[in-house]
N, C-alpha and C positions, 0 to 999 in steps of 0.2 A: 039367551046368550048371543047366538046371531044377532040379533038383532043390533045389538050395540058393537059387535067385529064388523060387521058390513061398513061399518063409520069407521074403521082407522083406515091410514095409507103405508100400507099396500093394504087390497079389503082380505081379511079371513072368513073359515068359516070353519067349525065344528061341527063333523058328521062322526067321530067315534070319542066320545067325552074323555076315555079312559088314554085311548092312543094319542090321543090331539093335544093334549095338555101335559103328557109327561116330558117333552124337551124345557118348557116353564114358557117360552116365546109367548102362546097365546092366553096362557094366564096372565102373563108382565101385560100384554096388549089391555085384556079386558081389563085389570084392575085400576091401568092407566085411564082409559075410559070412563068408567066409573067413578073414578075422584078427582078428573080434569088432571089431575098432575102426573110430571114430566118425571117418573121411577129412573132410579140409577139401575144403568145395568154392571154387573158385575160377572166377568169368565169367569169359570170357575175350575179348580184342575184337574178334573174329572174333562172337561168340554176340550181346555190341552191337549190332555192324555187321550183321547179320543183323535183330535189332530192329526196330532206326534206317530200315531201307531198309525194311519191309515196314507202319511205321504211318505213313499217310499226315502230315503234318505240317499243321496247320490257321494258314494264313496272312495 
């Protein structure tokens, strides 16, 4: 799996499979990789909501 992260830009790398791969980044990366083609990314509103909740809001 390195082996094919070290080729994109910026280079990844995968040392905890379980931790490394749950935000999806370097799964979209590797699977990108692996089929030459250019995946749509999509936010999703969970990644928002994560956002939203963590910049404080100036009131």
């Amino acid at each position: 799996m390195n082996l094919h992260l070290e080729k994109c830009n910026p280079r990844m790398e995968v040392r905890d499979l379980f931790c490394d791969i749950q935000d999806g980044k370097i799964l979209m990366a590797l699977l990108e990789e692996l089929s030459g083609c250019k995946l749509v990314r999509i936010i999703s509103v969970d990644f928002l909501n994560h956002i939203t909740s963590s910049v404080p809001m100036n009131d």
